[in-house]
N, C-alpha and C positions, 0 to 999 in steps of 0.2 A: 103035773108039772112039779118039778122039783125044787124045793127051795134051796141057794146054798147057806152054808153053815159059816158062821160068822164069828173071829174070835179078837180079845184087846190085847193089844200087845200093853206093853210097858210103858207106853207114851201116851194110851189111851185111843190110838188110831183102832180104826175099827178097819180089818183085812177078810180076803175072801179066801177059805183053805183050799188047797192045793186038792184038784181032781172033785169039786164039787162047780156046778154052776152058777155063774153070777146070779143073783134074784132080779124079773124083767122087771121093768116100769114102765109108766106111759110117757112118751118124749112128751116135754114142756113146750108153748107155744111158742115159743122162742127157737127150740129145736124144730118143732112141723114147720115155720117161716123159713128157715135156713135152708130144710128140704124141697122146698116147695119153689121158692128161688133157685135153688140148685135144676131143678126140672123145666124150671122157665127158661135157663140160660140159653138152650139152643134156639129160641124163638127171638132172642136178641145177636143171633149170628157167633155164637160162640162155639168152637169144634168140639167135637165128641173126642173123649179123652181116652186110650186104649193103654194098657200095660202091657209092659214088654219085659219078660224075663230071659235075664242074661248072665248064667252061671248061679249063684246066689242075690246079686241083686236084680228088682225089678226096677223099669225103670219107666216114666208115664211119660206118653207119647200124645201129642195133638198133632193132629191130620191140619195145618197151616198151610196156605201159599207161602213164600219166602219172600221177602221184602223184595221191592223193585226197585234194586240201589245200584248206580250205574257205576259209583266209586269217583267219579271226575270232583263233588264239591269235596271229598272226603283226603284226595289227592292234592288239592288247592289248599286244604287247611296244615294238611303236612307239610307242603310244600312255603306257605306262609310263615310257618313258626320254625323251619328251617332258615330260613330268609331274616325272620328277626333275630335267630338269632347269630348270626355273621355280621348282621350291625351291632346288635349290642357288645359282641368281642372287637369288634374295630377300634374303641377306644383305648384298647389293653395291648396292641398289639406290638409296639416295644417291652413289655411285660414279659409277652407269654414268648417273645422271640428270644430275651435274655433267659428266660427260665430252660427254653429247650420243649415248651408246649403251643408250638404250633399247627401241631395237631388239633390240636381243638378250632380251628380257625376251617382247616380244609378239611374236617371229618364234616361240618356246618357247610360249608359249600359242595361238597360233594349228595350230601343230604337234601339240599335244594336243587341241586342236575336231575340228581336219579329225581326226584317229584317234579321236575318240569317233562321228564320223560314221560312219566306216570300218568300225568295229566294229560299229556298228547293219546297214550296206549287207551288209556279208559276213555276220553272223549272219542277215538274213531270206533272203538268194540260198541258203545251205545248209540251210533250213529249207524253204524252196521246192525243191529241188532232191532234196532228201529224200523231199517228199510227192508227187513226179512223176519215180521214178527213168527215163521214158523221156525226158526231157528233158534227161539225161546229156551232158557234156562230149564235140563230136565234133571230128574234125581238120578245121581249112580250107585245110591245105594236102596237093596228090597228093603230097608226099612224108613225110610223117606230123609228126612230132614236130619236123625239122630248121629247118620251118619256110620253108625256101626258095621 
């Protein structure tokens, strides 16, 4: 085994030279625990973690299910803070009529149409999706969830 060669710079750091090998040591209990947890993870249901190299970068990949989010309360929260806020410009609204921004009044109500829509589309897709669970959510891309 080779030991590498060790030199002090100006600061007193101590560096490892170029084209020699770092000197091993024994990992500290503290590193064997870190490892040893890391080996246990999959016995607490945690996926096995694959690298994916793409051009120059890699990129680490888990093998997940994908959330089972039907988007209908996600559409009711957009849909809500649309809605507050066309009240809260309701008391501005000789304001923003003399300023020339009343837009800002109907860009806030058209923002709550489209999310009452939204909430109608996503509540029958999960209602449909429900009564045909082979119809289930698949990947289109070969590399699952990354998307690439």
């Amino acid at each position: 085994m080779t030991r590498a060669k060790h030199e002090d710079n100006e600061s007193g750091e101590t560096h490892t030279r170029p084209g020699h090998r770092a000197a091993e040591r024994e990992p500290s209990a503290r590193e064997l625990e870190r490892i040893r947890r890391a080996a246990r993870r999959h016995e607490f249901g945690r996926p096995e973690v694959t690298e994916l190299e793409v051009g120059k970068t890699t990129y680490k990949v888990a093998q997940v299910e994908p959330l089972d989010v039907d988007g209908v309360r996600t559409m009711i929260v957009g849909s809500t803070l649309w809605l507050v806020a066309v009240v809260a410009l309701l008391p501005f609204l000789g304001t923003l009529n003399d300023a020339g921004q009343m837009w800002w009044v109907w860009t806030c109500v058209a923002g709550f149409g489209l999310g009452l829509i939204g909430v109608e589309y996503c509540r029958r897709r999960r209602n449909a999706l429900s009564r045909h669970p082979d119809r289930q959510r698949t990947d289109t891309s070969p590399y699952g969830p990354v998307g690439l």
